[in-house]
Backbone as XML, in Angstrom:
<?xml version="1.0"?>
<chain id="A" units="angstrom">
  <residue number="1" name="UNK">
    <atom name="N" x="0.810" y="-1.181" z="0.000"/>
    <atom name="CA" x="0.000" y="0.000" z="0.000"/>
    <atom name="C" x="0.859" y="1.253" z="0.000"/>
  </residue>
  <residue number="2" name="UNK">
    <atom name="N" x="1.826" y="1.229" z="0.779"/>
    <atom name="CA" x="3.085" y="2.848" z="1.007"/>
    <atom name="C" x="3.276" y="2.705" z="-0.838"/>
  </residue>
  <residue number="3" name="UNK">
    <atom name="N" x="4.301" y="1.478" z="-1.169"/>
    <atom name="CA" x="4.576" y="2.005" z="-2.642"/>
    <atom name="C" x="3.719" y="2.690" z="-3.874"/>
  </residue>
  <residue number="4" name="UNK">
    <atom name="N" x="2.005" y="1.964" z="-3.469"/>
    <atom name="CA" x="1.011" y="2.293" z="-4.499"/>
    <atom name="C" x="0.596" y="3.917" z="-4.107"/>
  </residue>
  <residue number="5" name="UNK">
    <atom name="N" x="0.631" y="4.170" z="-2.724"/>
    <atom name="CA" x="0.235" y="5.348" z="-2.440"/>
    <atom name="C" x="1.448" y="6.511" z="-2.938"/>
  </residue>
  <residue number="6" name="UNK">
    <atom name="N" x="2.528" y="6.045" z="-2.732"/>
    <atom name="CA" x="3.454" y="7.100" z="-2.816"/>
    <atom name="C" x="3.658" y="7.437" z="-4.386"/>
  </residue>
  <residue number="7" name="UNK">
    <atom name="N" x="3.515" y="6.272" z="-5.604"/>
    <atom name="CA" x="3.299" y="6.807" z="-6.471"/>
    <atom name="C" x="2.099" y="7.294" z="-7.175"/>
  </residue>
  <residue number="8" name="UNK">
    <atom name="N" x="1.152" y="7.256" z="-6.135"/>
    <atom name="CA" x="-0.370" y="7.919" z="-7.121"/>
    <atom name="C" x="-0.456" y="9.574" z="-6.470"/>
  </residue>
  <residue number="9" name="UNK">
    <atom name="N" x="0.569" y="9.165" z="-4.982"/>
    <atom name="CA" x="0.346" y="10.968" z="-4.313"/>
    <atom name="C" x="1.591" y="11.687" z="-5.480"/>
  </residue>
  <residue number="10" name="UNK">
    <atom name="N" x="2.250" y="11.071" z="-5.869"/>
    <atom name="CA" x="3.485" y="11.763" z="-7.296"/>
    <atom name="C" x="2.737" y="12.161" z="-8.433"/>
  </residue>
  <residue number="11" name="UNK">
    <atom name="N" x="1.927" y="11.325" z="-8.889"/>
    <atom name="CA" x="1.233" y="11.586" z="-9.906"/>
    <atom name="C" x="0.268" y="12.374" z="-9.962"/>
  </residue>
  <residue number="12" name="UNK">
    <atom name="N" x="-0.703" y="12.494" z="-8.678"/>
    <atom name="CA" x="-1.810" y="13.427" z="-8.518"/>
    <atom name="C" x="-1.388" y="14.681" z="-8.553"/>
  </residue>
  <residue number="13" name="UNK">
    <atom name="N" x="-0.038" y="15.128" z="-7.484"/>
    <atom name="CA" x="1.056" y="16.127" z="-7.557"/>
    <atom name="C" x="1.042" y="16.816" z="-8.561"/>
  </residue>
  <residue number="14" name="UNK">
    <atom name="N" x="1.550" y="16.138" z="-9.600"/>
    <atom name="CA" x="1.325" y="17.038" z="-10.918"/>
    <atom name="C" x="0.517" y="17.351" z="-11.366"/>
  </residue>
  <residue number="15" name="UNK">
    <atom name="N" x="-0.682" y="16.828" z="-10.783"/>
    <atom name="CA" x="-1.491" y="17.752" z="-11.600"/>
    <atom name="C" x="-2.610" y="18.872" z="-10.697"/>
  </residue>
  <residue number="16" name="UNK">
    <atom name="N" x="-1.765" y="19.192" z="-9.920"/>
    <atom name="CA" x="-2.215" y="19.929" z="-8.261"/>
    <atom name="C" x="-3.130" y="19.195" z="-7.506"/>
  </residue>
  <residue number="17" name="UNK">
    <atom name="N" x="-3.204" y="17.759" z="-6.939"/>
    <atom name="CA" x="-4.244" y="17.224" z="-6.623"/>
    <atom name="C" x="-3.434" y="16.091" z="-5.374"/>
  </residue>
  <residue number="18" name="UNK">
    <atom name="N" x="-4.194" y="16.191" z="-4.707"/>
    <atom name="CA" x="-3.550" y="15.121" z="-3.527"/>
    <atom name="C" x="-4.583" y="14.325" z="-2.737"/>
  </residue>
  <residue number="19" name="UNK">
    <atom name="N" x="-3.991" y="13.107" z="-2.749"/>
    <atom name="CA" x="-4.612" y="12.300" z="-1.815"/>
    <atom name="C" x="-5.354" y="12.732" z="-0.572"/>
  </residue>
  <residue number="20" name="UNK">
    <atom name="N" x="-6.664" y="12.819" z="-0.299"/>
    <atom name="CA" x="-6.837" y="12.902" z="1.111"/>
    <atom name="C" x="-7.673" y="11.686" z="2.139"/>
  </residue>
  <residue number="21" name="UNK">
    <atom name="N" x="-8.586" y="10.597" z="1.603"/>
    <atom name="CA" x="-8.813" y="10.038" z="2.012"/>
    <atom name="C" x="-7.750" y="8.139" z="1.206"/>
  </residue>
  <residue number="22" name="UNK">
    <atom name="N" x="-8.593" y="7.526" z="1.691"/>
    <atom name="CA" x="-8.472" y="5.751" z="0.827"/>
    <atom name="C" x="-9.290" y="5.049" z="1.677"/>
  </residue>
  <residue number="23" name="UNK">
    <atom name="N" x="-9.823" y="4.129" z="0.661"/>
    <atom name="CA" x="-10.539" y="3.063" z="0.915"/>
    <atom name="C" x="-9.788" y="2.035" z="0.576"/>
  </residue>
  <residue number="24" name="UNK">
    <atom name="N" x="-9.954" y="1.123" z="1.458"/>
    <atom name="CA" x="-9.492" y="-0.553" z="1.062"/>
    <atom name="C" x="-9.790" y="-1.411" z="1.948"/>
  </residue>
  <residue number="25" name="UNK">
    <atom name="N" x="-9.628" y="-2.302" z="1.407"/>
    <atom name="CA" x="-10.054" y="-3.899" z="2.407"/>
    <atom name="C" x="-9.056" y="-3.948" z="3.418"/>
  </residue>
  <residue number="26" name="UNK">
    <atom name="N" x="-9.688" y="-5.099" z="4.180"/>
    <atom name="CA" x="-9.476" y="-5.384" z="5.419"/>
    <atom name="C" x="-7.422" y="-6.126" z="4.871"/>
  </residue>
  <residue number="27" name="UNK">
    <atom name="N" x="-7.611" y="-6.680" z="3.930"/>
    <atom name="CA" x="-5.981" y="-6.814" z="3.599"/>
    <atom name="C" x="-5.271" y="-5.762" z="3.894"/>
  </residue>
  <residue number="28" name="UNK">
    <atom name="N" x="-5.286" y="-4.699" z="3.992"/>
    <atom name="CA" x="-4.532" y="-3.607" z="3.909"/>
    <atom name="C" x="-4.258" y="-3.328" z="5.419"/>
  </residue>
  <residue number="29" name="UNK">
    <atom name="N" x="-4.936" y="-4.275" z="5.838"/>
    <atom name="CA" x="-5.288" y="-4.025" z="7.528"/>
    <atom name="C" x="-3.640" y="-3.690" z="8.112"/>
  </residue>
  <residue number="30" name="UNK">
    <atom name="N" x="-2.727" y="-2.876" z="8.494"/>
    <atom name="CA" x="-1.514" y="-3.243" z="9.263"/>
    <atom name="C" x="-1.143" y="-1.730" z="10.056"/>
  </residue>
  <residue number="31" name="UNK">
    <atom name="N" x="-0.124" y="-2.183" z="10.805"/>
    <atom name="CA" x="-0.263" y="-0.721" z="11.879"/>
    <atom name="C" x="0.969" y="0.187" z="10.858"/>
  </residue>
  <residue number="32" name="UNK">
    <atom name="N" x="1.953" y="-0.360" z="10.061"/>
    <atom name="CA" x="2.755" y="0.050" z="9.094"/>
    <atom name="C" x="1.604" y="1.033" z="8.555"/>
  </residue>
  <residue number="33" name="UNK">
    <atom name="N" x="0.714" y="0.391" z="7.974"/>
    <atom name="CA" x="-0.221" y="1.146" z="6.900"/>
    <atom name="C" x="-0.815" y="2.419" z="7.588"/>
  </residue>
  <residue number="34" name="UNK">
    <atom name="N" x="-1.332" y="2.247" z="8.324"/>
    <atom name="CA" x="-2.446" y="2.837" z="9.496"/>
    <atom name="C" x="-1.287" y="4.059" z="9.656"/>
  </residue>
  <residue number="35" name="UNK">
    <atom name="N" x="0.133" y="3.667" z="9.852"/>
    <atom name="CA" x="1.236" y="4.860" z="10.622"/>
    <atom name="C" x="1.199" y="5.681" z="9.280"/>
  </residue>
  <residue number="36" name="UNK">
    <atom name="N" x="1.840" y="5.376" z="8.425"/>
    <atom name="CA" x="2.144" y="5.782" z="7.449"/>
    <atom name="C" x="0.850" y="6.920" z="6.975"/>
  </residue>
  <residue number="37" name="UNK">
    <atom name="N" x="-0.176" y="6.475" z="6.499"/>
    <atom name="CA" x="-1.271" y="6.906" z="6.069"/>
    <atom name="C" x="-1.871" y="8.411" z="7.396"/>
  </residue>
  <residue number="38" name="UNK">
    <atom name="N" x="-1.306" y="7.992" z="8.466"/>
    <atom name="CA" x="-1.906" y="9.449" z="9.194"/>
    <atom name="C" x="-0.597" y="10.344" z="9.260"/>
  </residue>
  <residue number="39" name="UNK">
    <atom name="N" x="0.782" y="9.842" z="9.252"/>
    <atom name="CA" x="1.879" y="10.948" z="8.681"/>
    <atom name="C" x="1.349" y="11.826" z="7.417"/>
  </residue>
  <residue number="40" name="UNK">
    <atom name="N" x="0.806" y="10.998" z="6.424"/>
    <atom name="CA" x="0.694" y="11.773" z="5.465"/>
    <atom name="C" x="-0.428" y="12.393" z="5.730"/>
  </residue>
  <residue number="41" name="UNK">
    <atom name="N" x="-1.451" y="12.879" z="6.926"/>
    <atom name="CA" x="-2.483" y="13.176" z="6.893"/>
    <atom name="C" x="-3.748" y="12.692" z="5.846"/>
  </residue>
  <residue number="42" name="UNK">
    <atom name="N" x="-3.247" y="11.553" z="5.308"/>
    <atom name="CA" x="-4.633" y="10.758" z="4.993"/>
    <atom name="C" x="-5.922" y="10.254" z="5.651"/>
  </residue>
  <residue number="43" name="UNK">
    <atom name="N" x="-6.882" y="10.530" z="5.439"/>
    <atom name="CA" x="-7.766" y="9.413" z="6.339"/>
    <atom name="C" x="-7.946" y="8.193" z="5.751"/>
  </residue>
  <residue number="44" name="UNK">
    <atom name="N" x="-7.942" y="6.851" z="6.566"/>
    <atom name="CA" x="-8.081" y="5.638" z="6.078"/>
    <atom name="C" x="-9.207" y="5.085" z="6.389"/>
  </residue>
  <residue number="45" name="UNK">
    <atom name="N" x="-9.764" y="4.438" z="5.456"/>
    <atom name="CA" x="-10.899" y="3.932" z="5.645"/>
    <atom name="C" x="-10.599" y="2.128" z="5.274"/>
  </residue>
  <residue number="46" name="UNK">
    <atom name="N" x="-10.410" y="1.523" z="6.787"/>
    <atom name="CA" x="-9.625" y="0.200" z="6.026"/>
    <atom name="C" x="-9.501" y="-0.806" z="7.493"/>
  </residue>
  <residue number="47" name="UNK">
    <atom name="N" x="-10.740" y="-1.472" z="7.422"/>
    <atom name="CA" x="-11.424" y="-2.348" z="8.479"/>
    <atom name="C" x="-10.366" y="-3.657" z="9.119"/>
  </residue>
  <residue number="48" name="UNK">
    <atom name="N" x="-10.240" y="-3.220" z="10.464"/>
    <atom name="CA" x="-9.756" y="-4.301" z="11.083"/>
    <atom name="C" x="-9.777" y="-5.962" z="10.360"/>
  </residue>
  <residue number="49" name="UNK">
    <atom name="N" x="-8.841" y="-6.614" z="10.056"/>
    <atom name="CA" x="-8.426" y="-7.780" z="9.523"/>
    <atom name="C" x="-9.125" y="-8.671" z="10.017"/>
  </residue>
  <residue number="50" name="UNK">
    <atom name="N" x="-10.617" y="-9.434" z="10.105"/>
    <atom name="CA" x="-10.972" y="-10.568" z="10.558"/>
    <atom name="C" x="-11.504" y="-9.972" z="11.866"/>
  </residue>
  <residue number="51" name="UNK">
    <atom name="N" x="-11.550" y="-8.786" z="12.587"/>
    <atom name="CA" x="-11.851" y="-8.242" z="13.760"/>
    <atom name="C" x="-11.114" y="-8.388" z="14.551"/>
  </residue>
  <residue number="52" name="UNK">
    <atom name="N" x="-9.264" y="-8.246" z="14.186"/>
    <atom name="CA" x="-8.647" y="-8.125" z="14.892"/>
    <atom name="C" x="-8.728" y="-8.236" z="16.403"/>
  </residue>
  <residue number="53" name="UNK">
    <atom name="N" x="-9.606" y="-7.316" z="16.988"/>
    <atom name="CA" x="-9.163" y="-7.373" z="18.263"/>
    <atom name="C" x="-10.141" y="-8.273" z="19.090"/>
  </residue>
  <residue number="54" name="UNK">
    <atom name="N" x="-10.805" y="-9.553" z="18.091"/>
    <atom name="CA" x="-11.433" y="-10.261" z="19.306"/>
    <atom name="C" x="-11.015" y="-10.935" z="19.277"/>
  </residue>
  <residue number="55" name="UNK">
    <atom name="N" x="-10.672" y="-11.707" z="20.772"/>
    <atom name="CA" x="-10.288" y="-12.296" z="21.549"/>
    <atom name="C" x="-8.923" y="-11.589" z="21.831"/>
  </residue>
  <residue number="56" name="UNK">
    <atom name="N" x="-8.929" y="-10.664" z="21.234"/>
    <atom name="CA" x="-7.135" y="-10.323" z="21.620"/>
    <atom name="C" x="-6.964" y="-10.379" z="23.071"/>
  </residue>
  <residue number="57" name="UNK">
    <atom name="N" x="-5.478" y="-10.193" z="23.627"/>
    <atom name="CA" x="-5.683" y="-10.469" z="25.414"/>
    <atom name="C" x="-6.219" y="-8.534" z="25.960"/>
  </residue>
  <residue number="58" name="UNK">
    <atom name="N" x="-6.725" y="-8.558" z="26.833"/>
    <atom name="CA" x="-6.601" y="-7.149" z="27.491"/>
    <atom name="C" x="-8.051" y="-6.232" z="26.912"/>
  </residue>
  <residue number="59" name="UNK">
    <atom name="N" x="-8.373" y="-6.879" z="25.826"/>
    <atom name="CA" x="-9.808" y="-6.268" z="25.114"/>
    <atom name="C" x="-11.364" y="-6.748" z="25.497"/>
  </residue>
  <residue number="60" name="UNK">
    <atom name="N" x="-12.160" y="-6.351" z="26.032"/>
    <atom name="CA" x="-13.301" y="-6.239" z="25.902"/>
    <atom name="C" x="-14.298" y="-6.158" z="25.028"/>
  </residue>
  <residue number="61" name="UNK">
    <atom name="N" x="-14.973" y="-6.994" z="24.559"/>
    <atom name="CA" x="-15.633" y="-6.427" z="23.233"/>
    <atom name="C" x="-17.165" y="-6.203" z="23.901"/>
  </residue>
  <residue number="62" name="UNK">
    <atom name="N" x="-17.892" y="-4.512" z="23.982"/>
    <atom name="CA" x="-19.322" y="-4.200" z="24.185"/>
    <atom name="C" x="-20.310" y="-4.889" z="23.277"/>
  </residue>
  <residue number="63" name="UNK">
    <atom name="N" x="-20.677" y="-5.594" z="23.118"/>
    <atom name="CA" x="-21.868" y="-6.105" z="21.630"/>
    <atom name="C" x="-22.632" y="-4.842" z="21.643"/>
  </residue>
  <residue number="64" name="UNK">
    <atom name="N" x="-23.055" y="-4.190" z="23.320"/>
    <atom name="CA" x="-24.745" y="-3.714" z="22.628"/>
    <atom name="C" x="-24.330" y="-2.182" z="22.382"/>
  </residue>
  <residue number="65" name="UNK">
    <atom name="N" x="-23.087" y="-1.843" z="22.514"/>
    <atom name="CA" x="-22.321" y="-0.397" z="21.998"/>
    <atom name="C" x="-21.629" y="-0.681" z="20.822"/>
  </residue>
  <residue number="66" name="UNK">
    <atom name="N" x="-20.749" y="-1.983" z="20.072"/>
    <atom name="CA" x="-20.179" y="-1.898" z="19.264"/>
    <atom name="C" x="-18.589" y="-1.561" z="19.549"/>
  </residue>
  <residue number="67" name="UNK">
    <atom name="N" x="-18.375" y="-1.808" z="20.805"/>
    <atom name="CA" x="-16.852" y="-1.013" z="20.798"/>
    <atom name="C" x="-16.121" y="-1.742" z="21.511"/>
  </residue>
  <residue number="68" name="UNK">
    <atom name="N" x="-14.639" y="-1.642" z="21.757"/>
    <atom name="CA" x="-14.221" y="-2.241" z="22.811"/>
    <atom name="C" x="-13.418" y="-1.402" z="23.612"/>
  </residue>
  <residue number="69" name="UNK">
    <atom name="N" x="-13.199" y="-2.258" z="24.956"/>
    <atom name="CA" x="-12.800" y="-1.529" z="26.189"/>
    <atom name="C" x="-11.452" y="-2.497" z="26.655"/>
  </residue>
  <residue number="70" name="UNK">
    <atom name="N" x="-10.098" y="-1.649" z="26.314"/>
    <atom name="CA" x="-8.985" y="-2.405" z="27.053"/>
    <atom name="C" x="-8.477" y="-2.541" z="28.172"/>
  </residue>
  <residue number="71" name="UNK">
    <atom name="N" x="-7.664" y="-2.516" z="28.997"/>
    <atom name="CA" x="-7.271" y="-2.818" z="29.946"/>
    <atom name="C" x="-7.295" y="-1.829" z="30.885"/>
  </residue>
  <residue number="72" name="UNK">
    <atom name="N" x="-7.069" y="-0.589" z="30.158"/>
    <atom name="CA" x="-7.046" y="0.531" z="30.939"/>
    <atom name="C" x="-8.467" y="1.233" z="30.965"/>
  </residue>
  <residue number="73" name="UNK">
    <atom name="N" x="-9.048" y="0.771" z="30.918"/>
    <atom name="CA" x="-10.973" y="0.850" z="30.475"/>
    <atom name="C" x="-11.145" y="2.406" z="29.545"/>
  </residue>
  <residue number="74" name="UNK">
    <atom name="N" x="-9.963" y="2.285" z="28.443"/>
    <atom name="CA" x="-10.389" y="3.199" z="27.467"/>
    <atom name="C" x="-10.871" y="2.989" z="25.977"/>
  </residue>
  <residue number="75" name="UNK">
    <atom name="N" x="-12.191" y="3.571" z="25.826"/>
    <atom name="CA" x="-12.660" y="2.535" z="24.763"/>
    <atom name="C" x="-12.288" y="3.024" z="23.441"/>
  </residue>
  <residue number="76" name="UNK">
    <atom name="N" x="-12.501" y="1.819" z="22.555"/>
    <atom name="CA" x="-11.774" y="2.086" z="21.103"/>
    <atom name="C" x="-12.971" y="1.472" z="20.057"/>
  </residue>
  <residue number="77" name="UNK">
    <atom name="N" x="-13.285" y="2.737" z="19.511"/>
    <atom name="CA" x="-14.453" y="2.924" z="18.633"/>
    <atom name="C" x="-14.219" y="3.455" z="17.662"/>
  </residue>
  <residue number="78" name="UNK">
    <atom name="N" x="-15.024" y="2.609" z="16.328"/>
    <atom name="CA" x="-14.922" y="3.677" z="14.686"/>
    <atom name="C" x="-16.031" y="4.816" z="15.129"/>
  </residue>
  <residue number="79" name="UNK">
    <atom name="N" x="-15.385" y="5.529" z="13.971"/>
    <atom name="CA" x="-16.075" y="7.118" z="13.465"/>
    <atom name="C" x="-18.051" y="6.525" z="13.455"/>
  </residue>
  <residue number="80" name="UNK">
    <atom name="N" x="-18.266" y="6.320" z="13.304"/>
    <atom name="CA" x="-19.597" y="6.085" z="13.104"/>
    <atom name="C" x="-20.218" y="6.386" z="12.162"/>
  </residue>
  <residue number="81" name="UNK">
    <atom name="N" x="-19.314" y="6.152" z="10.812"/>
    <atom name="CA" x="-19.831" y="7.189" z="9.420"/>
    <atom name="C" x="-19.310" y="5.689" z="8.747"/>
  </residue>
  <residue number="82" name="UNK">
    <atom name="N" x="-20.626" y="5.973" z="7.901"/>
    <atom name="CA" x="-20.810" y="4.639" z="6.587"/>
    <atom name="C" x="-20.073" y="5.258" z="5.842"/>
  </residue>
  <residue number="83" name="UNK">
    <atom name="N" x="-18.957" y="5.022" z="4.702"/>
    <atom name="CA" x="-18.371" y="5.450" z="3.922"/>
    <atom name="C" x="-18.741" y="4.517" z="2.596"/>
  </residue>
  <residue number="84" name="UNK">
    <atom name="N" x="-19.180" y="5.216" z="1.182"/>
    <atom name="CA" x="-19.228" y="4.841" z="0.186"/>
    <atom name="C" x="-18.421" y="5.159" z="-0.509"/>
  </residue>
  <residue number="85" name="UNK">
    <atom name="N" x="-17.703" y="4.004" z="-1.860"/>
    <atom name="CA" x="-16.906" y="4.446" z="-2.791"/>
    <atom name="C" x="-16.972" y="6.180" z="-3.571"/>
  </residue>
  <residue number="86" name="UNK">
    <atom name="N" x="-18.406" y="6.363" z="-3.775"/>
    <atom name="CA" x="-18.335" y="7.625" z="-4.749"/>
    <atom name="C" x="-17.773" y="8.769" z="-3.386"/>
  </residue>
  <residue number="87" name="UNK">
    <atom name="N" x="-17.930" y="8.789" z="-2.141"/>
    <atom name="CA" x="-17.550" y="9.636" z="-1.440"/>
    <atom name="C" x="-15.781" y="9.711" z="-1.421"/>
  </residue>
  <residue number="88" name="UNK">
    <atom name="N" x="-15.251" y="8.653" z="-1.236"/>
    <atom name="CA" x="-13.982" y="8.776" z="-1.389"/>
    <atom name="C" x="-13.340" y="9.501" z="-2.536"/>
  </residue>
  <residue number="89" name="UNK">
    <atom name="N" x="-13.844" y="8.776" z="-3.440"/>
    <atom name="CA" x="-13.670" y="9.559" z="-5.315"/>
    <atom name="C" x="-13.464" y="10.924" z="-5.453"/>
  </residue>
  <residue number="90" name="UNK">
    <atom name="N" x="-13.968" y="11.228" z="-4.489"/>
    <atom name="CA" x="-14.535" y="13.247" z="-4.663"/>
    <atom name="C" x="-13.292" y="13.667" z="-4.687"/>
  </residue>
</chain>
């Protein structure tokens, strides 16, 4: 994902235009990606791998909130916004 991004943010470049969001699958899922993508001030739109964090150790998962609560009982929740392809596009 860094190599595909870094040459489409080159290419958009020229023509005064820059990346600000991405969409992608849960493949793309990695904390590499995730780092990278908020250096560049991107927003990512790119779903935990398999739901990563269940069963992970130290996590809580709420069912009837949707979120989970770790060890330090601070909870970790998506944006709450449905994202569609044509929105990203813009």
């Amino acid at each position: 994902m860094i190599t595909i991004t870094d040459q489409l943010q080159t290419r958009l470049q020229g023509h005064g235009m820059q990346i600000e969001k991405i969409l992608a699958d849960a493949a793309y899922s990695s904390g590499e990606n995730y780092q990278y993508l908020e250096q560049q001030n991107i927003t990512a739109y790119i779903p935990l791998l398999g739901g990563a964090l269940s069963g992970s150790e130290g996590f809580i998962y709420d069912e009837a909130n949707d979120w989970y609560i770790c060890r330090n009982n601070k909870l970790l929740k998506g944006s709450g916004r449905v994202v569609d392809a044509v929105e990203v596009i813009r």
